[in-house]
C-alpha positions as CSV (number, residue, x, y, z in Angstrom):
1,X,0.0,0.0,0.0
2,X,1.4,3.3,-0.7
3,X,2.2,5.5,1.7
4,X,1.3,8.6,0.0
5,X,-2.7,9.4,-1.4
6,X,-3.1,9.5,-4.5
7,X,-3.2,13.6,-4.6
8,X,0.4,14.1,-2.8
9,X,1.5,10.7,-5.3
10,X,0.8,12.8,-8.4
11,X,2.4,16.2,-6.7
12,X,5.5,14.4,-5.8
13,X,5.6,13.2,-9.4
14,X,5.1,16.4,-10.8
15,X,7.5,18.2,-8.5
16,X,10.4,15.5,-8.7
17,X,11.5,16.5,-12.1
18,X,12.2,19.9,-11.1
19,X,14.5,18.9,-9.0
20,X,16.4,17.0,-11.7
21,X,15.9,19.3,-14.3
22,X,17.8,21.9,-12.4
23,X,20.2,19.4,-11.4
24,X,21.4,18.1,-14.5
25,X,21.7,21.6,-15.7
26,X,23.4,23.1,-12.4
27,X,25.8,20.7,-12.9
28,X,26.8,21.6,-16.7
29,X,26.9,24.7,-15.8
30,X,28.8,24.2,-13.0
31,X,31.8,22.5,-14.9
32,X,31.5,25.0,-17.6
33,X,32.6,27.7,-15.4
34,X,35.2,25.7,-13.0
35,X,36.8,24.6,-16.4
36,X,36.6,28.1,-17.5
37,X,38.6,29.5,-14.3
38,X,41.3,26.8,-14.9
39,X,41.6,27.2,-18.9
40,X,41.5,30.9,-18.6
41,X,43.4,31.4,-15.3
42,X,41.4,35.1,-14.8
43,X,42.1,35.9,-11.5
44,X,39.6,38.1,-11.1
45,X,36.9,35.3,-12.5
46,X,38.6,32.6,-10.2
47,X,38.5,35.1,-6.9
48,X,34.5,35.1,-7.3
49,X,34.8,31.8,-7.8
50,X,34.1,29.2,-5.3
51,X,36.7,25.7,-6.0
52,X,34.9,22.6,-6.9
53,X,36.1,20.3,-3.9
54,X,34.4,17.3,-3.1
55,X,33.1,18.5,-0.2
56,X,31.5,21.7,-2.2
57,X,30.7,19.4,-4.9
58,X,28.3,17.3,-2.5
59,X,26.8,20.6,-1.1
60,X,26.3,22.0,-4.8
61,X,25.1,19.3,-6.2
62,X,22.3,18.5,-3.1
63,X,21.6,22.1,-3.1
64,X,20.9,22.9,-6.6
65,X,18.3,19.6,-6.2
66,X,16.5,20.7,-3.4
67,X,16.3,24.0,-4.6
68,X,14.7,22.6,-8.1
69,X,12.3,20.6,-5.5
70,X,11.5,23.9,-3.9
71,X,10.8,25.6,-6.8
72,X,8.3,23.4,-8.3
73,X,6.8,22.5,-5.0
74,X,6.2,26.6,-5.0
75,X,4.3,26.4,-8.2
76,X,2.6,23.2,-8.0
77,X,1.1,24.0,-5.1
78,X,0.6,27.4,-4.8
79,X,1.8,29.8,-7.5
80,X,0.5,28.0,-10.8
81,X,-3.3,28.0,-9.6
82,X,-3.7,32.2,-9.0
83,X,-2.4,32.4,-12.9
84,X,-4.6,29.5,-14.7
85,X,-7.2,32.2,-15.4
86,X,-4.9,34.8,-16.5
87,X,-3.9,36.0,-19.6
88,X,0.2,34.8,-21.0
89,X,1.8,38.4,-20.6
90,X,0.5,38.9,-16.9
91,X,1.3,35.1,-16.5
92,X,4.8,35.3,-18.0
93,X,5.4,38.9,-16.1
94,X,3.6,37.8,-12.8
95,X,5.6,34.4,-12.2
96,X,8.8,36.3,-13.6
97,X,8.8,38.9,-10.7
98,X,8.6,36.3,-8.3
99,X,11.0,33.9,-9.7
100,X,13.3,36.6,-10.0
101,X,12.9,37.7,-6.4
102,X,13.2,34.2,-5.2
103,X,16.4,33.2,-7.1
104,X,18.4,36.6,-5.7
105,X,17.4,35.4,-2.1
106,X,18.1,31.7,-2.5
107,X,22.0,32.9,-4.4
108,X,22.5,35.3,-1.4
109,X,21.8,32.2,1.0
110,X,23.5,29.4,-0.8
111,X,26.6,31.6,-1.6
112,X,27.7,32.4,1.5
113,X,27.0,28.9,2.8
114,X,28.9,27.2,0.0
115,X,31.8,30.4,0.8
116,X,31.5,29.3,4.7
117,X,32.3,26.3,3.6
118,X,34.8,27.0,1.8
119,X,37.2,29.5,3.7
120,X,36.0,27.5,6.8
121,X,35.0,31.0,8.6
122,X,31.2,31.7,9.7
123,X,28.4,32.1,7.5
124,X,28.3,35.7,9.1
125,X,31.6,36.6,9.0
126,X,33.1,39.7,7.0
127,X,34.8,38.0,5.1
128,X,32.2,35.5,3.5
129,X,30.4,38.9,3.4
130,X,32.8,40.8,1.2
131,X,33.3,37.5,-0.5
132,X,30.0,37.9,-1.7
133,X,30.2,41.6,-2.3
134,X,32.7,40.7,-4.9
135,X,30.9,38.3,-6.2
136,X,28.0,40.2,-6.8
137,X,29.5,42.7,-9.3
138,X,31.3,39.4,-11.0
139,X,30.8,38.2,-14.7
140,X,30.4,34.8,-12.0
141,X,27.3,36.1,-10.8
142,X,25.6,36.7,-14.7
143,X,27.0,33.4,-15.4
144,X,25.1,31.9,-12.5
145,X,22.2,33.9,-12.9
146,X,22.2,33.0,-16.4
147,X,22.0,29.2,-15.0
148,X,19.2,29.8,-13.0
149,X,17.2,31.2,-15.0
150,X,17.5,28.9,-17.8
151,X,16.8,26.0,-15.0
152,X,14.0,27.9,-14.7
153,X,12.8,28.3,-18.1
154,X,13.1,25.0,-18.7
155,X,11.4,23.3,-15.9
156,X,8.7,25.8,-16.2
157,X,8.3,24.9,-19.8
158,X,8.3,21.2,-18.9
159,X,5.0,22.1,-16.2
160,X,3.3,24.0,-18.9
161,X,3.8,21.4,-21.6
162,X,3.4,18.5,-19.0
163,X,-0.3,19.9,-17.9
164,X,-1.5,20.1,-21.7
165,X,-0.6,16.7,-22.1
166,X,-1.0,15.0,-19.0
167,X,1.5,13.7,-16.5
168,X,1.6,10.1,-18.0
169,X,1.3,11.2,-21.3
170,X,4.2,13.3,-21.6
171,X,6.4,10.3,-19.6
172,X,4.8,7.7,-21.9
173,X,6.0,10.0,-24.8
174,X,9.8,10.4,-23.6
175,X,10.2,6.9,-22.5
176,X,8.9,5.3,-25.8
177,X,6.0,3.5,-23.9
178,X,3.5,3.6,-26.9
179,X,5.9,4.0,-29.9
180,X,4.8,0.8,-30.6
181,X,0.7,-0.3,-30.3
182,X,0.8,-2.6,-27.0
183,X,-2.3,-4.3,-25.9
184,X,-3.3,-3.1,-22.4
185,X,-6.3,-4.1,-20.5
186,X,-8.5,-1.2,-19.0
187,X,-11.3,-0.3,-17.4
188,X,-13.3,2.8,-19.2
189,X,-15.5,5.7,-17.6
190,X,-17.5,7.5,-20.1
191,X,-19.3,10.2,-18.5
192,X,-21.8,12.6,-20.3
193,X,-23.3,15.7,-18.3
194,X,-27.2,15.8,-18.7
195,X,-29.4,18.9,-19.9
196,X,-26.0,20.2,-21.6
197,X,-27.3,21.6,-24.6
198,X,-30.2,23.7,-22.9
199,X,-27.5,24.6,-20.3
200,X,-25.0,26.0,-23.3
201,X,-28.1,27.8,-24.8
202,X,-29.3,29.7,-21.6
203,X,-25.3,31.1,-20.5
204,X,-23.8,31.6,-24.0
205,X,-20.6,30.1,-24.9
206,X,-18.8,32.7,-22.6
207,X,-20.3,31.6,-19.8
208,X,-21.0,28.0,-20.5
209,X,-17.1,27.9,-21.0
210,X,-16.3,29.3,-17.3
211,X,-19.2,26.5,-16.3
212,X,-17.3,23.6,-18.2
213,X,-14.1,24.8,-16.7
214,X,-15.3,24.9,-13.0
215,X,-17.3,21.4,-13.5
216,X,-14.1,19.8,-14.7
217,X,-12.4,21.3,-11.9
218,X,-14.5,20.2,-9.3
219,X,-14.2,16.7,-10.5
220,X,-10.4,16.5,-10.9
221,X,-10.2,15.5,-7.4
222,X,-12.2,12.5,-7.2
223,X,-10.6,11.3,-10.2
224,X,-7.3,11.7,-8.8
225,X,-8.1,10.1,-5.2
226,X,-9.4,6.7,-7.4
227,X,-6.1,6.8,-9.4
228,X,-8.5,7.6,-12.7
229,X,-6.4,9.1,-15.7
230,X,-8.5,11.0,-17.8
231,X,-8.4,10.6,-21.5
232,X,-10.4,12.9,-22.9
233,X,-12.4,16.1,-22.7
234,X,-14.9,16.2,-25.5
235,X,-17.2,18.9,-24.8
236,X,-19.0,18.0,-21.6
237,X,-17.9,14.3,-22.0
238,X,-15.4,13.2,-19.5
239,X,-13.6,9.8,-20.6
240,X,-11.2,8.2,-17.6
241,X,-9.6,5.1,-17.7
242,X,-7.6,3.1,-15.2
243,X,-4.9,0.3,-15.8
244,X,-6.4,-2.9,-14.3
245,X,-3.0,-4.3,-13.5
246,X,-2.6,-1.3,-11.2
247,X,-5.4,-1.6,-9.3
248,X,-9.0,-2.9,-8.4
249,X,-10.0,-1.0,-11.2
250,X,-13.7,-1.8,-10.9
251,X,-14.1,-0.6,-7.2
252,X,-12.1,2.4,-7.8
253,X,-14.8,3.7,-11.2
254,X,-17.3,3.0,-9.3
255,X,-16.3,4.6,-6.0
256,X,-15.2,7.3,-8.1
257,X,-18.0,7.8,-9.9
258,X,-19.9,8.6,-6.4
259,X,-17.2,10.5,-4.9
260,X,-17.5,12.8,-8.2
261,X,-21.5,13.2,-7.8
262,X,-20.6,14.3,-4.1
263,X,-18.2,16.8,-5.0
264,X,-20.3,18.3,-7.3
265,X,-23.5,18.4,-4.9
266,X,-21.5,19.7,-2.1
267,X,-20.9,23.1,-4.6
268,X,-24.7,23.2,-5.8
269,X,-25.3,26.5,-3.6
270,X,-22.5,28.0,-5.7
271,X,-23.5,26.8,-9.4
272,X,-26.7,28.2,-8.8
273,X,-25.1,31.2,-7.2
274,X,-22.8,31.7,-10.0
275,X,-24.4,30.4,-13.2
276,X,-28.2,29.4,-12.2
277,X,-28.4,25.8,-13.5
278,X,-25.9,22.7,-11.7
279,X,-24.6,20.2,-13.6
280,X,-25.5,16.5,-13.1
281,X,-24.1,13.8,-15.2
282,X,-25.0,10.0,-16.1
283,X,-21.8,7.4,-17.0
284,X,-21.0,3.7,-18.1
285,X,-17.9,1.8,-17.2
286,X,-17.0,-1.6,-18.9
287,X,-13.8,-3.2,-19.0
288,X,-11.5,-4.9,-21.4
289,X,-8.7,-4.9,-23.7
290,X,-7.4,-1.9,-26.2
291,X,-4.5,-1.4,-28.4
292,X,-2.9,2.1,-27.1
293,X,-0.2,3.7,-29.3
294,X,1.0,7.1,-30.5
295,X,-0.9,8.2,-33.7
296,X,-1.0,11.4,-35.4
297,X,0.7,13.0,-38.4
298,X,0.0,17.2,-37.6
299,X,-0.1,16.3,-33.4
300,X,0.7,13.3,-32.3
301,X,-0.9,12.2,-29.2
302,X,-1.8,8.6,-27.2
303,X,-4.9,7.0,-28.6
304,X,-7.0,3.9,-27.6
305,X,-8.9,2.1,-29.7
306,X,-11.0,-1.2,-29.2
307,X,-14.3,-2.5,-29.4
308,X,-14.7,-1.8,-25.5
309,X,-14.5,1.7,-26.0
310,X,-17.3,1.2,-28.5
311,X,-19.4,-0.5,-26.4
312,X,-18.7,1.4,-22.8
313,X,-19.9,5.1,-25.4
314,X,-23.4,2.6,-26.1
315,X,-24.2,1.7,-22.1
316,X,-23.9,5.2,-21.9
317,X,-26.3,6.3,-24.1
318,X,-28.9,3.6,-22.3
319,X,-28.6,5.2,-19.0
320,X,-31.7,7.7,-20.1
321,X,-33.8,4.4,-21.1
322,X,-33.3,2.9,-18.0
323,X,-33.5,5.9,-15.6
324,X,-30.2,5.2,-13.9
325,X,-27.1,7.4,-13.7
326,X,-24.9,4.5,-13.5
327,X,-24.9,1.6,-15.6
328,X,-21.7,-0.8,-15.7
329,X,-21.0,-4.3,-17.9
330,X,-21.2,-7.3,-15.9
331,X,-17.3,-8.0,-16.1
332,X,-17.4,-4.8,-13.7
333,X,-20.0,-6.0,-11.4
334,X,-18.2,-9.3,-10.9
335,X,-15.3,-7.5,-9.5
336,X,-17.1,-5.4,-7.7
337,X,-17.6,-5.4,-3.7
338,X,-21.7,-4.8,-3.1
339,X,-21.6,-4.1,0.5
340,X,-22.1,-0.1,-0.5
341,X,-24.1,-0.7,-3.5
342,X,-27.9,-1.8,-4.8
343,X,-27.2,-3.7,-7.9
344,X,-29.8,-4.3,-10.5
345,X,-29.4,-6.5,-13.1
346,X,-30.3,-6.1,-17.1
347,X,-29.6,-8.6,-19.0
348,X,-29.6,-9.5,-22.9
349,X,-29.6,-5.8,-24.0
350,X,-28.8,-5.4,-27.3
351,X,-26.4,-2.3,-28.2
352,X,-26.5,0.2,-31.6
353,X,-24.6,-1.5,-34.1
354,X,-23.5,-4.7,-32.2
355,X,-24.9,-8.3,-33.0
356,X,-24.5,-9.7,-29.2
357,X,-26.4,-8.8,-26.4
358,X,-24.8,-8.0,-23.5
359,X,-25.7,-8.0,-19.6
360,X,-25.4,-5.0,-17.4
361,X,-26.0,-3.8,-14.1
362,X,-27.7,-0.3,-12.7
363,X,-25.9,0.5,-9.4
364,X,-27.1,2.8,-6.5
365,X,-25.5,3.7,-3.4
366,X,-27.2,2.5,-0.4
367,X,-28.7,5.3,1.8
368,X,-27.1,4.9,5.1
């Protein structure tokens, strides 16, 4: 069992790369410049220099990692989410100003440990002091602040790029995963928000766009805490999927599914508050095998494909016929532990399109 939740799991793994983002290029950089002092011998260069012992290549090395940590932890957690709504120049200006103001504090720190350690005086001496002073006015401190801020750059970039594809997308892609079609099987959620088109019409698309947005928000949770990857937005569809290798897939849709009708009614006082209507939503989840690969010749991104797909969008569309908001296959009811749930069988319905019947299952939770 892990220790972490699934929340803090997904932080740590979006955070984590900071850290070795900055440290692979801290180190380059690092060796750039104590070569440079020994090839070009400048003695004014090597002066604001601190020597690359051992001892203050341990402490570099940990520090530059910790402080790559730090950083993203800063904007995974708190600065990236009061900038999501705002335009790219007030994004790119706002973050910039307080990157900038965190990285002179963080080189004023770590200098004049890394000098302490150095000269082997105090971290408050006058000398480290006037050590810095020097170094501060130095063509070492552009080169260094140079470093940061294309750490900084960088790892930013990788955040940006990493939340428009999706943290396991944009791992799958750099580690080859799906270069190759591979045959996974998965358990798929299709959910499909009801009254949606009457909803669009009465708010506009302005408006209707701001109601998506805070709907998908307030369901991102849930999905997390049931280790659910989502796979697509497509309008007010939500499609998640879970690896049933991973998990107990079927306990986790289904426990998700509820968890996401909670979050949502907890937050009806402010839907109607801020857009007069609440969103409610009806889904399917069947289970079974899928080919998953890149595809793509313009924009290349992870597809799925399978006849359970196919057949999880058509239990879906029944959910309407038989007055239930959550209808799953029977291959998910077999896995599934009933003690929380009413279970009521359909069987031999026949799908759009498909020549077998198949058996499904309305569920309910049980009013405590």
């Amino acid at each position: 069992m892990s220790i972490l939740s699934p929340k803090y799991k997904r932080d740590f793994y979006k955070i984590l790369p900071f850290g070795i983002i900055w440290l692979i290029f801290g180190l380059i950089f690092l060796w750039i410049e104590y070569a440079a002092v020994i090839v070009l011998g400048d003695q004014k260069f090597s002066k604001s220099t601190i020597y690359l012992t051992p001892k203050i290549f341990l402490f570099a090395s940990t520090s530059i990692f910790f402080i790559g940590c730090f950083v993203g932890f800063l904007e995974v957690r708190f600065i990236n989410k009061y900038f999501v709504t705002k335009s790219f120049p007030t994004k790119l200006i706002g973050k910039l100003t307080i990157y900038v103001v965190l990285m002179l504090v963080i080189m004023f720190i770590f200098y004049h440990l890394a000098a302490s350690i150095e000269m082997q005086k105090s971290v408050f001496s006058t000398e480290v002091f006037e050590r810095y002073k020097f170094f501060f006015f130095s063509i070492t401190n552009i080169s260094t602040s140079i470093q940061l801020a294309f750490s900084l750059f960088v790892s930013l970039l990788y955040a940006e790029v990493r939340d428009n594809l999706g943290q396991n997308v944009l791992l799958n892609f750099f580690i080859g995963k799906y270069h190759k079609p591979v045959v996974e099987n998965r358990t798929f959620m299709f959910t499909d928000m009801k009254d949606s088109t009457k909803i669009a019409e009465e708010l506009g698309n302005v408006k209707y766009f701001n109601f998506l947005r805070s709907y998908y928000n307030d369901l991102s949770a849930a999905i997390l805490n049931h280790n659910g990857e989502v796979y697509q937005y497509i309008g007010d569809e939500i499609v998640i999927s879970w690896q049933n290798t991973k998990c107990n897939a079927a306990q986790n849709s289904v426990d998700c599914f509820f968890d996401m009708q909670q979050r949502l009614s907890e937050k009806k006082e402010e839907y109607i508050k801020n857009y007069n209507a609440f969103p409610e939503f009806k889904a399917a989840i069947h289970k079974g095998d899928v080919t998953v690969g890149e595809i793509g010749a313009l924009k290349k991104e992870i597809f799925f494909t399978g006849d359970v797909l196919n057949t999880t969008a058509r239990i879906q569309n029944l959910c309407n016929e038989y007055n239930s908001d959550l209808l799953i296959s029977e291959l998910i009811a077999k896995d599934l532990k009933t003690d929380n749930f009413e279970l009521k069988p359909i069987n031999n319905v026949a799908l759009k399109g498909k020549a077998n019947t198949i058996n499904i299952v309305g569920v309910q939770k049980k009013v405590e």
